[in-house]
VORO-663718 format. One record per residue (C-alpha): chain; residue number from 1; x negated, y, z. Coordinates in pm, 1 decimal. Layout:
VORO-663718
<loba cadena="A" num="NUM" east="X" north="Y" up="Z"/>
...
END
This chain:
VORO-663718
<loba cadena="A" num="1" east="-8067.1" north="-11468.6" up="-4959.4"/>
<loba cadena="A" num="2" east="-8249.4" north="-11255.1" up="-4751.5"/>
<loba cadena="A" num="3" east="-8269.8" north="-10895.9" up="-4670.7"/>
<loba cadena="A" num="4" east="-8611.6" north="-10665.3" up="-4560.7"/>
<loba cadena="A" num="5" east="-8411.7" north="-10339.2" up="-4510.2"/>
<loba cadena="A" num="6" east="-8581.9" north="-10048.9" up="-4312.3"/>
<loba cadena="A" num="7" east="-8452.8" north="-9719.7" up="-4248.6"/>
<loba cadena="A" num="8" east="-8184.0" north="-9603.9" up="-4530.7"/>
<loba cadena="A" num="9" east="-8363.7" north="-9430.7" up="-4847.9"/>
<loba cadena="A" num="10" east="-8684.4" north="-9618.9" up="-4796.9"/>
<loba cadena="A" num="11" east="-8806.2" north="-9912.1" up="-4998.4"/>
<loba cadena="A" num="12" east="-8595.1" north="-10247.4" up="-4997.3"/>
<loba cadena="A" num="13" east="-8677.2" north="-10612.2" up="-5073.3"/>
<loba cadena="A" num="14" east="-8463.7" north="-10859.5" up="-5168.5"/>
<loba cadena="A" num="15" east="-8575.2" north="-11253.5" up="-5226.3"/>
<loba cadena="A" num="16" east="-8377.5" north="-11544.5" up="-5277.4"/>
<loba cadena="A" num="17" east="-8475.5" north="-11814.9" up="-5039.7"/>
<loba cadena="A" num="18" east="-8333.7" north="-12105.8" up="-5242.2"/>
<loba cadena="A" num="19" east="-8466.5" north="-11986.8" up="-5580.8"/>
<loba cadena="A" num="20" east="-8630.3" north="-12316.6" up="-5774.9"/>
<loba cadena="A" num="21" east="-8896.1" north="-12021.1" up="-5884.4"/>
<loba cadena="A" num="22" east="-9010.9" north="-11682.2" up="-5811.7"/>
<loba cadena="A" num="23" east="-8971.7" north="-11472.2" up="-6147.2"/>
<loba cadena="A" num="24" east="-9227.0" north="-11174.9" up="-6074.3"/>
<loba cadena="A" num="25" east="-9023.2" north="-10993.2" up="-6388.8"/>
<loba cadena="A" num="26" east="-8668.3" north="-11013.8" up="-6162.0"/>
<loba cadena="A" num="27" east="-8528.4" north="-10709.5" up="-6040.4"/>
<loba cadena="A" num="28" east="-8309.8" north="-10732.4" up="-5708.7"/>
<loba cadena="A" num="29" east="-8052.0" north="-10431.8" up="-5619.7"/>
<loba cadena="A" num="30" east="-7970.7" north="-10346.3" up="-5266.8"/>
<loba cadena="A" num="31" east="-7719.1" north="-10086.6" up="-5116.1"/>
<loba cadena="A" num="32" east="-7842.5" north="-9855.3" up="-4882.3"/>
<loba cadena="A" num="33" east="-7585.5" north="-9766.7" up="-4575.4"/>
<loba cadena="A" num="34" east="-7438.8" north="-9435.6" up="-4738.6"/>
<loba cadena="A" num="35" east="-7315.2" north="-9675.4" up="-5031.1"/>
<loba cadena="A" num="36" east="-7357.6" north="-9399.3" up="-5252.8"/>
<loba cadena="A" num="37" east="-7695.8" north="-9522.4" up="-5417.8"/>
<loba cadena="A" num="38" east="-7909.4" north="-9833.4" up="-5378.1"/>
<loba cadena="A" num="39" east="-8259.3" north="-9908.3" up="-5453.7"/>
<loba cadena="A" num="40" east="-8399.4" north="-10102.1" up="-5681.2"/>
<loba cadena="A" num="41" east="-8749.1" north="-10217.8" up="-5675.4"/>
<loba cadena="A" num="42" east="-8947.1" north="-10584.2" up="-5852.9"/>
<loba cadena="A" num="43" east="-9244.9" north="-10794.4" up="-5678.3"/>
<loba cadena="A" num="44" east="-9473.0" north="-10533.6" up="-5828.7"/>
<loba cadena="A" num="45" east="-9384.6" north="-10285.4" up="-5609.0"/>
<loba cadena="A" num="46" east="-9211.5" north="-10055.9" up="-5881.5"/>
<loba cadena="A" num="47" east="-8925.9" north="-9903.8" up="-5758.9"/>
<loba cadena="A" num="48" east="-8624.5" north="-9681.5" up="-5891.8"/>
<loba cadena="A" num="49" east="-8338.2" north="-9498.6" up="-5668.7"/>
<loba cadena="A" num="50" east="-8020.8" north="-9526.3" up="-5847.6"/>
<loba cadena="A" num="51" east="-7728.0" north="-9293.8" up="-5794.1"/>
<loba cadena="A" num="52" east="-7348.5" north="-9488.3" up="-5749.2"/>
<loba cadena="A" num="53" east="-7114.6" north="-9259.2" up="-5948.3"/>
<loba cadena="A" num="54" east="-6733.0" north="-9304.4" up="-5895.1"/>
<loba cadena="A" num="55" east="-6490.7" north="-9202.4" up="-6228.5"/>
<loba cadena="A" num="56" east="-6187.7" north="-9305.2" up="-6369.0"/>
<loba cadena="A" num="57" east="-6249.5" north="-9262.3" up="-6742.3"/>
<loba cadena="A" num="58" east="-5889.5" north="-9194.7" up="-6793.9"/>
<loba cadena="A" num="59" east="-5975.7" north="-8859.0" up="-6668.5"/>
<loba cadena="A" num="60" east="-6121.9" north="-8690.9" up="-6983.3"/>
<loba cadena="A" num="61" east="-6347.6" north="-8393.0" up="-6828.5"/>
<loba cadena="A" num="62" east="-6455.9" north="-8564.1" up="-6517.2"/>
<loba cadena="A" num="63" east="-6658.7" north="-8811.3" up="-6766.6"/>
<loba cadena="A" num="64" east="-6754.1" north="-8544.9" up="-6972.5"/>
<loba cadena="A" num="65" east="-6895.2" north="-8393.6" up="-6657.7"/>
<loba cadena="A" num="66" east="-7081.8" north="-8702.4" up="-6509.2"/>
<loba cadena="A" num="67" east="-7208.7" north="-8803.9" up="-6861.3"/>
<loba cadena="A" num="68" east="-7382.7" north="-8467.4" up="-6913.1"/>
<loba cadena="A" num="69" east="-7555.5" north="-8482.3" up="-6547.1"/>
<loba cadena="A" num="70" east="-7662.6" north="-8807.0" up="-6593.5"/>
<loba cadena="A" num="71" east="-7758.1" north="-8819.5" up="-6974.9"/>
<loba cadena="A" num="72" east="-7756.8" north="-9215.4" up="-6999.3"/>
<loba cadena="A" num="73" east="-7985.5" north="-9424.5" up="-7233.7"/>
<loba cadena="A" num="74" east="-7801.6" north="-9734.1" up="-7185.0"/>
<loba cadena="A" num="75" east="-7442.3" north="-9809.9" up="-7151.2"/>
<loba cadena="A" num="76" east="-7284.8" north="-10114.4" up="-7028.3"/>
<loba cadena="A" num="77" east="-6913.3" north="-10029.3" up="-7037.5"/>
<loba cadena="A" num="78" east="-6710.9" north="-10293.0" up="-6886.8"/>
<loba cadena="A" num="79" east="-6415.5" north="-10083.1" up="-6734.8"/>
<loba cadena="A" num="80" east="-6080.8" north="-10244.8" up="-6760.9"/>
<loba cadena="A" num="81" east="-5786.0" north="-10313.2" up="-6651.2"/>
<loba cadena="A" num="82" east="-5511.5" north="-10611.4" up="-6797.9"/>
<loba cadena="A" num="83" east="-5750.3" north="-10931.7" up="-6782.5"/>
<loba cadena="A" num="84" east="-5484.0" north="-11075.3" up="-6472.3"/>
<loba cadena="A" num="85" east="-5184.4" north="-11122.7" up="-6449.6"/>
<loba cadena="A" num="86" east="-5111.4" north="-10915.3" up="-6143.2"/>
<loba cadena="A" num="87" east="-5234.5" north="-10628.9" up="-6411.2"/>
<loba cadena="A" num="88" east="-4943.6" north="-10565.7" up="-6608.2"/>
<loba cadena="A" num="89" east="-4897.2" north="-10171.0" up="-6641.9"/>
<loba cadena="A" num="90" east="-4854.9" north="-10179.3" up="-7054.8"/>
<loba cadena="A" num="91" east="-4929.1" north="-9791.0" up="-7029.8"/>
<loba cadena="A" num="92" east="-5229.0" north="-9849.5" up="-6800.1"/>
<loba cadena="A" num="93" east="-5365.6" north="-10151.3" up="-7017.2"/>
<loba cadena="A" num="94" east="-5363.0" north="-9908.2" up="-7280.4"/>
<loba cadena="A" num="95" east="-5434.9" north="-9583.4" up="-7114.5"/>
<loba cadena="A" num="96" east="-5794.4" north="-9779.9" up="-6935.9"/>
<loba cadena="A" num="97" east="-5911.1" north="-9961.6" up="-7194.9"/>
<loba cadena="A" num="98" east="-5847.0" north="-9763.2" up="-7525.3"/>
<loba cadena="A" num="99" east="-5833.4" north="-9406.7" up="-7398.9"/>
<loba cadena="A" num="100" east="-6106.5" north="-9454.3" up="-7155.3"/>
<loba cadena="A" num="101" east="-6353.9" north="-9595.0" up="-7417.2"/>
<loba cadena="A" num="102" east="-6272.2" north="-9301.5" up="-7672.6"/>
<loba cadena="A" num="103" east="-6357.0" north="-9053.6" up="-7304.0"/>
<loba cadena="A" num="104" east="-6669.9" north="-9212.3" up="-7238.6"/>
<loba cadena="A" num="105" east="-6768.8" north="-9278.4" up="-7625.5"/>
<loba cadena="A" num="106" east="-6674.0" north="-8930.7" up="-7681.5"/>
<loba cadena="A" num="107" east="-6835.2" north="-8803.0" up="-7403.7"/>
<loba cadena="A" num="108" east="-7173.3" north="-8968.3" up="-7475.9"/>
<loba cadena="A" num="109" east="-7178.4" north="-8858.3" up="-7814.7"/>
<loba cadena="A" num="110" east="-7292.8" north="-8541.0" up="-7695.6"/>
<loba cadena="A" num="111" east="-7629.2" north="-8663.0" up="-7552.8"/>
<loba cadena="A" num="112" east="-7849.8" north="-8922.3" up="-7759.5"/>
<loba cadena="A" num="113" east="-7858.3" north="-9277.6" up="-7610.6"/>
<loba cadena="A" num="114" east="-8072.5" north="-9529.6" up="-7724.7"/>
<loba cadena="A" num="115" east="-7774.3" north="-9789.0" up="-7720.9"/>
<loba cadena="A" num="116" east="-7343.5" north="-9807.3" up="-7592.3"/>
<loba cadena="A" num="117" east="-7267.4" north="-10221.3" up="-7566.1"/>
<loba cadena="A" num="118" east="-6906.4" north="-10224.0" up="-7525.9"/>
<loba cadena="A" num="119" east="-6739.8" north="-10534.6" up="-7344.8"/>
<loba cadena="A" num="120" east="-6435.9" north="-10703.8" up="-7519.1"/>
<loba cadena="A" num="121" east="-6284.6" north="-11017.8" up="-7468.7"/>
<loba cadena="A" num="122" east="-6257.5" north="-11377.2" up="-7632.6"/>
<loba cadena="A" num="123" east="-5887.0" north="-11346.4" up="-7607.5"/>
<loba cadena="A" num="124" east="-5898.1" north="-11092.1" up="-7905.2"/>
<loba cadena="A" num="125" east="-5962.4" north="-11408.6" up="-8124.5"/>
<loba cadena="A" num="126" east="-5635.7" north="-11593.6" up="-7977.3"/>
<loba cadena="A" num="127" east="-5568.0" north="-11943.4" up="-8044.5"/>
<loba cadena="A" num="128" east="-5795.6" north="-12102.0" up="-8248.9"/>
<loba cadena="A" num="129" east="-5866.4" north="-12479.7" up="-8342.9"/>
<loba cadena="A" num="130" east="-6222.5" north="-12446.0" up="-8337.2"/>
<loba cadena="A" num="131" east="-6544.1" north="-12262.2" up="-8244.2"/>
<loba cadena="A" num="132" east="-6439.2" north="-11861.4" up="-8239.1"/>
<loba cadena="A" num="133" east="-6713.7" north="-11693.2" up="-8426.1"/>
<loba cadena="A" num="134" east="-6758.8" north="-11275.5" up="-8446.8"/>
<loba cadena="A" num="135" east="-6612.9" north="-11249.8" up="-8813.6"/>
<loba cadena="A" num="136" east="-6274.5" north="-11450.5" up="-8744.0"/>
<loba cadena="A" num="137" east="-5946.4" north="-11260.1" up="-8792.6"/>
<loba cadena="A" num="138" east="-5856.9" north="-11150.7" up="-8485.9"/>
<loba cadena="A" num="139" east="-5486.8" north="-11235.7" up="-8384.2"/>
<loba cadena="A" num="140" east="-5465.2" north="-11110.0" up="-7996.3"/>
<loba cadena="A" num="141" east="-5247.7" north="-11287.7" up="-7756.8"/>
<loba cadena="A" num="142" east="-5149.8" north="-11033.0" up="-7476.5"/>
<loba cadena="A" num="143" east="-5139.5" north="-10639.0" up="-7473.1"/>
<loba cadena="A" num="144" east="-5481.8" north="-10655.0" up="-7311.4"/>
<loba cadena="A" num="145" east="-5556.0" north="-10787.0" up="-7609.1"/>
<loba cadena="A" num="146" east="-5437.1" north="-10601.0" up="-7823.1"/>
<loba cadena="A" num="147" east="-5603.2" north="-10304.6" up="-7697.9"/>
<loba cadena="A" num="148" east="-5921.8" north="-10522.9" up="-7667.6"/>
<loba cadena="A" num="149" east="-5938.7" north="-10551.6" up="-8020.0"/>
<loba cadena="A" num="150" east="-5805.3" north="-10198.6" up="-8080.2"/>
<loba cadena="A" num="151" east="-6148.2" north="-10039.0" up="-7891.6"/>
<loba cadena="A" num="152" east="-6393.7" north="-10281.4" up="-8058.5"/>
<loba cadena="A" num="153" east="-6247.4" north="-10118.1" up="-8404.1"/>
<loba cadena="A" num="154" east="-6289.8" north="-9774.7" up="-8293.6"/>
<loba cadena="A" num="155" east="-6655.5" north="-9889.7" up="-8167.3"/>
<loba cadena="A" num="156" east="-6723.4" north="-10020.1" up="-8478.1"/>
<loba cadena="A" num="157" east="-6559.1" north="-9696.7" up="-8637.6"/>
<loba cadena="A" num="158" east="-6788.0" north="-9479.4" up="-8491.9"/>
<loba cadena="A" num="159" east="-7082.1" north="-9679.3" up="-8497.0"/>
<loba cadena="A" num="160" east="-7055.8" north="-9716.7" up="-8923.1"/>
<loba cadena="A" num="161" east="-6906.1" north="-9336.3" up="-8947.9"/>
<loba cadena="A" num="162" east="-7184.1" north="-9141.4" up="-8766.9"/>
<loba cadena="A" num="163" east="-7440.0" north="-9424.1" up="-8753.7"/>
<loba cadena="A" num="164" east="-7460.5" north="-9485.6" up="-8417.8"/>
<loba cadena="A" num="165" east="-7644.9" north="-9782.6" up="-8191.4"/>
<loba cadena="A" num="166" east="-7250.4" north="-9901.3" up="-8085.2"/>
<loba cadena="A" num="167" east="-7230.1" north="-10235.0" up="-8017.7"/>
<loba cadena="A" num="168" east="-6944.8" north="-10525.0" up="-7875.5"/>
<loba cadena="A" num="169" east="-7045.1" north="-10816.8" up="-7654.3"/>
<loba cadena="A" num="170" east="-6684.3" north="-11076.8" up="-7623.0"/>
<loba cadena="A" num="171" east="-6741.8" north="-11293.2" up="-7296.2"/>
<loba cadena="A" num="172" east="-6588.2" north="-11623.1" up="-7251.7"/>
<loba cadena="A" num="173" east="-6489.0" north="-11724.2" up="-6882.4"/>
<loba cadena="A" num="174" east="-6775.8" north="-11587.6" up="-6693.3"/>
<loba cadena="A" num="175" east="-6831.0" north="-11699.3" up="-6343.8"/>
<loba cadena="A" num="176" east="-7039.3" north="-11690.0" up="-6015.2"/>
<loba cadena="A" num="177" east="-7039.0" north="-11446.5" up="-5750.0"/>
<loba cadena="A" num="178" east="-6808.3" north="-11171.4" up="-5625.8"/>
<loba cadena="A" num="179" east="-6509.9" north="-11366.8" up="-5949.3"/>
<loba cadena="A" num="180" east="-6179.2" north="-11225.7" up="-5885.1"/>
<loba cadena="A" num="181" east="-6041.8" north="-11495.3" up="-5633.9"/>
<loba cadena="A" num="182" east="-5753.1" north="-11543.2" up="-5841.3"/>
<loba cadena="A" num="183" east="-5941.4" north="-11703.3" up="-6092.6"/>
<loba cadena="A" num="184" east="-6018.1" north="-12103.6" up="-6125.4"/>
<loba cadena="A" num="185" east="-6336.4" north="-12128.0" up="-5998.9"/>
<loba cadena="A" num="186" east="-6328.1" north="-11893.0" up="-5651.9"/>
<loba cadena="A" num="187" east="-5973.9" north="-12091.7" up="-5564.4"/>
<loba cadena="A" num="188" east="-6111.5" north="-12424.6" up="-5671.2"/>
<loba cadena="A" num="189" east="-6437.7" north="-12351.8" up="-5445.2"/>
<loba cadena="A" num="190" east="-6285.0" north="-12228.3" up="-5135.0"/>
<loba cadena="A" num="191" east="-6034.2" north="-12457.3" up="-5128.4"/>
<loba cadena="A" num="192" east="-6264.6" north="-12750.7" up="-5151.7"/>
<loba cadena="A" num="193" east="-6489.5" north="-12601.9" up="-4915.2"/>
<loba cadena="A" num="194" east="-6198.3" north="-12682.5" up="-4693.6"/>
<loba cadena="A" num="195" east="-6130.7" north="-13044.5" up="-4854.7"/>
<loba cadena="A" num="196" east="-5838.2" north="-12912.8" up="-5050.6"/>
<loba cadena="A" num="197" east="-5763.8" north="-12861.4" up="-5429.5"/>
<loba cadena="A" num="198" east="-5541.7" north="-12569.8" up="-5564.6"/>
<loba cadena="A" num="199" east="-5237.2" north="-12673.2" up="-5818.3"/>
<loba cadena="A" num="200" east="-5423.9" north="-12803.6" up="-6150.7"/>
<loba cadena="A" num="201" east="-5315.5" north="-12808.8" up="-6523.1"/>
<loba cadena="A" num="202" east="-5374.7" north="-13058.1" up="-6734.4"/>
<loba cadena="A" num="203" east="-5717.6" north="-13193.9" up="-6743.8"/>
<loba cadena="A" num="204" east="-5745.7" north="-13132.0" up="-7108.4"/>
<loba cadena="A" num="205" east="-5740.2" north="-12790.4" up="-7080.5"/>
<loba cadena="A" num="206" east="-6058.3" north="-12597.7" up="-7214.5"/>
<loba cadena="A" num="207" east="-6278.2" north="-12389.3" up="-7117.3"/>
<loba cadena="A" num="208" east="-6617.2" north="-12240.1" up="-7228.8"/>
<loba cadena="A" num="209" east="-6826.2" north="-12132.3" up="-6884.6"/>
<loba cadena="A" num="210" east="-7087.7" north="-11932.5" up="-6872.7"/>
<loba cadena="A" num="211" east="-7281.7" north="-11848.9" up="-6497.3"/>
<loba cadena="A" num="212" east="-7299.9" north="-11505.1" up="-6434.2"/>
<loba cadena="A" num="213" east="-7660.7" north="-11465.1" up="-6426.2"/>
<loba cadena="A" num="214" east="-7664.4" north="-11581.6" up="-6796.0"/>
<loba cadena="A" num="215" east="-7401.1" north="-11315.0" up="-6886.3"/>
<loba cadena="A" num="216" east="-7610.9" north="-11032.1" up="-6751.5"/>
<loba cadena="A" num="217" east="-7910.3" north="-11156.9" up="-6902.9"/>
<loba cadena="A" num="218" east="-7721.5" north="-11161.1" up="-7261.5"/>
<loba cadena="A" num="219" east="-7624.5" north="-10784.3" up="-7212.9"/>
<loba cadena="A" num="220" east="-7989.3" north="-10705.2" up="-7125.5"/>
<loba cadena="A" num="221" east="-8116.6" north="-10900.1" up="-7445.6"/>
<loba cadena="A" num="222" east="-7889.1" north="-10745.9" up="-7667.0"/>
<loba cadena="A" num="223" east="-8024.9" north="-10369.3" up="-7527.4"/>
<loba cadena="A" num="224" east="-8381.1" north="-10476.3" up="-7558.6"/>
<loba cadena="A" num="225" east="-8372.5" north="-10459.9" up="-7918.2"/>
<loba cadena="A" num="226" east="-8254.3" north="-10273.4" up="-8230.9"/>
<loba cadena="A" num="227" east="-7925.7" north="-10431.9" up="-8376.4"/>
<loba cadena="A" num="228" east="-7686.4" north="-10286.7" up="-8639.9"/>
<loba cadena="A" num="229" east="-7471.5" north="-10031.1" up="-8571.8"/>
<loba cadena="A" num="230" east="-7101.3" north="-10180.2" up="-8465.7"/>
<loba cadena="A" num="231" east="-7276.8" north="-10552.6" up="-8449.7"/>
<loba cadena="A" num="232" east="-7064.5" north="-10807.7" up="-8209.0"/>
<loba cadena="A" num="233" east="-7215.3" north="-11072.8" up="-8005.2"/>
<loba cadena="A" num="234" east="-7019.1" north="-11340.4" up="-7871.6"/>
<loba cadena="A" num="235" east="-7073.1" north="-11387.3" up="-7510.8"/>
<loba cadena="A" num="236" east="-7072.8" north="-11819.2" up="-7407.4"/>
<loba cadena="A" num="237" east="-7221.5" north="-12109.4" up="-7373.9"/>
<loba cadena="A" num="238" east="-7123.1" north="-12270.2" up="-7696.4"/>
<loba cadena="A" num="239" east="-6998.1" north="-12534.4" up="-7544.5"/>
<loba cadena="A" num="240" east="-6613.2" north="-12618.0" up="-7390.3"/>
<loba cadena="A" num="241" east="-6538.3" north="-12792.4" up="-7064.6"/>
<loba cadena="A" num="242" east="-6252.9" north="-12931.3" up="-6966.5"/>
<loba cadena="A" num="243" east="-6061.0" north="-12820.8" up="-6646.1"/>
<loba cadena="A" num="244" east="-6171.9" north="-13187.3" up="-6571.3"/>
<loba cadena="A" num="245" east="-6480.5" north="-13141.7" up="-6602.9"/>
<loba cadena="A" num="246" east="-6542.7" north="-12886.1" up="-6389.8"/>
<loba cadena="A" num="247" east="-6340.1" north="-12982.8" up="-6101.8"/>
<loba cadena="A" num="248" east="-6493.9" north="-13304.1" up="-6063.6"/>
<loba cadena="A" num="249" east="-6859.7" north="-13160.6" up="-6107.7"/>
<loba cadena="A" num="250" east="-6712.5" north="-12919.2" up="-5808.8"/>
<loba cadena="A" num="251" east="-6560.7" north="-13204.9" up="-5607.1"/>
<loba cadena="A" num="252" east="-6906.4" north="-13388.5" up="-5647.1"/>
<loba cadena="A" num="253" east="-7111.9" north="-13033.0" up="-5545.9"/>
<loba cadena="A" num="254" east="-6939.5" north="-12991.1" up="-5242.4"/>
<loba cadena="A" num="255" east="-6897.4" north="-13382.6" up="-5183.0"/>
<loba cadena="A" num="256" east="-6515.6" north="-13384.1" up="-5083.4"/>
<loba cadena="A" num="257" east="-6330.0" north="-13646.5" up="-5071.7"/>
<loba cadena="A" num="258" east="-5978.0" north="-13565.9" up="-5262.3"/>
<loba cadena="A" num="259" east="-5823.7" north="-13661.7" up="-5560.9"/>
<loba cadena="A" num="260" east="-5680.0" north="-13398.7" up="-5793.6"/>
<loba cadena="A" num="261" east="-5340.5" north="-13358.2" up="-5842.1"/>
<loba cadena="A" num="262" east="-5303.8" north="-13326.6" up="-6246.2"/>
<loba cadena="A" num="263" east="-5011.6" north="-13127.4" up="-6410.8"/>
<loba cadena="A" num="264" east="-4932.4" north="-12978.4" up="-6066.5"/>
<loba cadena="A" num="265" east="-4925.9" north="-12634.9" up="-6191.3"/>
<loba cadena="A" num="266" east="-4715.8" north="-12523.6" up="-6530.0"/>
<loba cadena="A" num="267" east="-4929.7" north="-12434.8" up="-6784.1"/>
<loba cadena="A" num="268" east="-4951.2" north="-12089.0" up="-6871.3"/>
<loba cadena="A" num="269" east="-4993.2" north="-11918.9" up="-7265.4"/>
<loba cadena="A" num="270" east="-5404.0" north="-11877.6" up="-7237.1"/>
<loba cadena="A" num="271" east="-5383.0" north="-12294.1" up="-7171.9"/>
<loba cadena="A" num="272" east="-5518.9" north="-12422.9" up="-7465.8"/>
<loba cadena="A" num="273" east="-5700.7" north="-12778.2" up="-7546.7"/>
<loba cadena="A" num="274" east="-5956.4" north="-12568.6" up="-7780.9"/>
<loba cadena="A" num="275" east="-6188.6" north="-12275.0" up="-7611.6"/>
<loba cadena="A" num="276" east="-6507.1" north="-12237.7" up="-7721.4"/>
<loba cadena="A" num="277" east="-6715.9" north="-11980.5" up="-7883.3"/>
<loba cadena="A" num="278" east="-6985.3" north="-12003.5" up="-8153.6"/>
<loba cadena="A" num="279" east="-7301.2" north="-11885.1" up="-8044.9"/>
<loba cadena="A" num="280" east="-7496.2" north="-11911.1" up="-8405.0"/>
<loba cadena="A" num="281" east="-7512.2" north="-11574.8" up="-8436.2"/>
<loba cadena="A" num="282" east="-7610.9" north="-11498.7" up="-8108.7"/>
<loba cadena="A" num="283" east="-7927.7" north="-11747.3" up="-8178.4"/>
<loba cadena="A" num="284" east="-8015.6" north="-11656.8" up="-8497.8"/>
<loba cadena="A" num="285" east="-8031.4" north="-11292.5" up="-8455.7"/>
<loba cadena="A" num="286" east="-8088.9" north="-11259.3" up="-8075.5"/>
<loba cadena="A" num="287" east="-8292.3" north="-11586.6" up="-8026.6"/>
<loba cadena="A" num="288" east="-8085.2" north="-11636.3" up="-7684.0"/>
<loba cadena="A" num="289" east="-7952.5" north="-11930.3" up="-7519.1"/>
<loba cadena="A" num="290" east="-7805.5" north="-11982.5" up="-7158.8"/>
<loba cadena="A" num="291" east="-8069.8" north="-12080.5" up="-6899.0"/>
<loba cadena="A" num="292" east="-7818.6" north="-12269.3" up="-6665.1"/>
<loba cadena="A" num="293" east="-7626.6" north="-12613.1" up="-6743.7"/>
<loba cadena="A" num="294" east="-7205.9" north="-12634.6" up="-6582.1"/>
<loba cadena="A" num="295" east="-7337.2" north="-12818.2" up="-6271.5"/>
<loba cadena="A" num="296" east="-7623.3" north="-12529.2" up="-6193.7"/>
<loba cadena="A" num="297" east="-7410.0" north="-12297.7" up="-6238.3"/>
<loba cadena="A" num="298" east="-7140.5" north="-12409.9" up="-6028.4"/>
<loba cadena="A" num="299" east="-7422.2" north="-12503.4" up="-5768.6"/>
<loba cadena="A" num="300" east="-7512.6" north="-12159.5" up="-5720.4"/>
<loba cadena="A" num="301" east="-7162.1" north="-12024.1" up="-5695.4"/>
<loba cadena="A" num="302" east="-7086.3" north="-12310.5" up="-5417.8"/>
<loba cadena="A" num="303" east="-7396.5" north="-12186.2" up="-5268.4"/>
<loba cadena="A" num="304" east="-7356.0" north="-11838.6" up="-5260.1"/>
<loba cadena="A" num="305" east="-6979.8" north="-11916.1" up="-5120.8"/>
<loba cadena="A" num="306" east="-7156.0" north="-12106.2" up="-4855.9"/>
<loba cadena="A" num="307" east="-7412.1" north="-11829.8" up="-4709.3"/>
<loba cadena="A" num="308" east="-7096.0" north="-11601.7" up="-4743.9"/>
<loba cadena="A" num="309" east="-6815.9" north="-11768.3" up="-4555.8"/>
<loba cadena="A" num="310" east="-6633.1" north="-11430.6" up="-4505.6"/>
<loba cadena="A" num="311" east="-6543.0" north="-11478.1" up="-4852.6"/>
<loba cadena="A" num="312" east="-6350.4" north="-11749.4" up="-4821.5"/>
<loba cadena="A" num="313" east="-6212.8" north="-11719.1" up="-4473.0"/>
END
């Protein structure tokens, strides 16, 4: 990528240099020094300062506070805490996730918004032997979980009881940019990148990937138009990959020469052989589908790893 930046506060441009196509629609954000707002402007020239807020939504009056100053339209929520292992505070899982959402649901029911998309998780299904689709029971498989499936109740709760534009997007294993290195695909990257492989589980295990860029793109369709009130979208690809799958479409990316080790790491509860979501719904009512294939995805993440090597060193 790269960056026109001029003095901080005035107008910033940001292009991608390895872009197959220019999108003139695209918006590109940019920090400004003070990392307190950024600005965010398009190829037409229009432009929009946008003010960085800091607040832990545990705190009750603090997001009463910053949702009366800022009197939002649009809500992406997608605090959390519990999706890693490293994140095991039961109190905190619960105390982030369901209190947090009743603050900030609570809080913007004071001010009209045009629409609140609240983020769940796939892992509120648990383990299923085929496509997960939005009206499955759900049978959660961890505390995160649990309290997962917990919020998108109370979402739909409210949304039904005072007829309110609350909504619940579910993503699937989302990937691309600025992961959590813990994850499979920043430790499978990096260590290739240095013609080495990280311990692997069986081959067999599933997966259903979706790049980044395709996830935000989802959120934006489903806040472009009017859905029911307490509606939930499924956020994938539709289709599962195998932990196979990917590495070797990795290995062949980055053109290293190493042979995975299978079965070299213990598999772990969230293994499974089935992991895929049904995206009918999403289709039918949304008319969406994701723009990038496995391999371009991963080729962008590779990339982006590449022309950031402080990421990985």
């Amino acid at each position: 990528m790269r960056y026109e930046m001029f003095e901080n506060g005035d107008k910033v441009t940001l292009k991608r240099d390895w872009a197959d196509e220019w999108n003139p629609n695209e918006v590109f954000t940019v920090t400004n020094a003070d990392g307190d707002s950024c600005f965010i402007a398009d190829s037409n020239g229009r432009g929009w300062s946008v003010k960085n807020y800091q607040i832990d939504l545990v705190e009750k009056s603090a997001v009463v506070k910053a949702v009366e100053k800022i009197k939002p339209q649009t809500i992406f929520h997608l605090a959390a805490y519990g999706a890693y292992p490293f994140q095991n505070n039961v109190e905190k899982i619960k105390s982030v996730i369901l209190d947090g959402t009743i603050n900030l649901i609570e809080a913007c029911l004071k001010n009209k918004f045009k629409i609140f998309i609240n983020t769940g998780s796939n892992s509120e299904y648990g383990f299923k032997n085929s496509p997960m689709k939005e009206s499955d029971i759900l049978c959660p498989n961890s505390h995160y979980a649990v309290m997962k499936a917990a919020t998108t109740n109370y979402c739909q709760f409210i949304a039904a009881s005072q007829k309110l534009p609350i909504v619940t997007v579910r993503p699937f294993h989302i990937y691309g940019p600025y992961e959590e290195p813990s994850r499979l695909i920043p430790k499978l990257v990096t260590k290739l990148l240095d013609n080495e492989l990280p311990k692997l589980v069986s081959p067999n295990i599933a997966r259903d990937m979706l790049y980044i860029d395709d996830a935000i793109d989802l959120f934006c369709s489903i806040a472009s138009i009017k859905v029911n009130n307490g509606e939930i979208f499924n956020m994938g690809s539709g289709s599962q990959s195998t932990i196979r799958m990917i590495v070797d479409n990795t290995i062949g990316l980055i053109g290293a020469s190493i042979i995975p080790k299978w079965n070299s790491m213990k598999p772990r509860i969230w293994d499974q052989y089935t992991w895929v979501s049904d995206m009918t719904k999403v289709k039918r009512i949304l008319g969406w589908q994701p723009r990038y294939t496995l391999s371009e995805g991963l080729f962008r993440t590779i990339k982006w790893y590449i022309d950031n090597p402080e990421i990985h060193q």
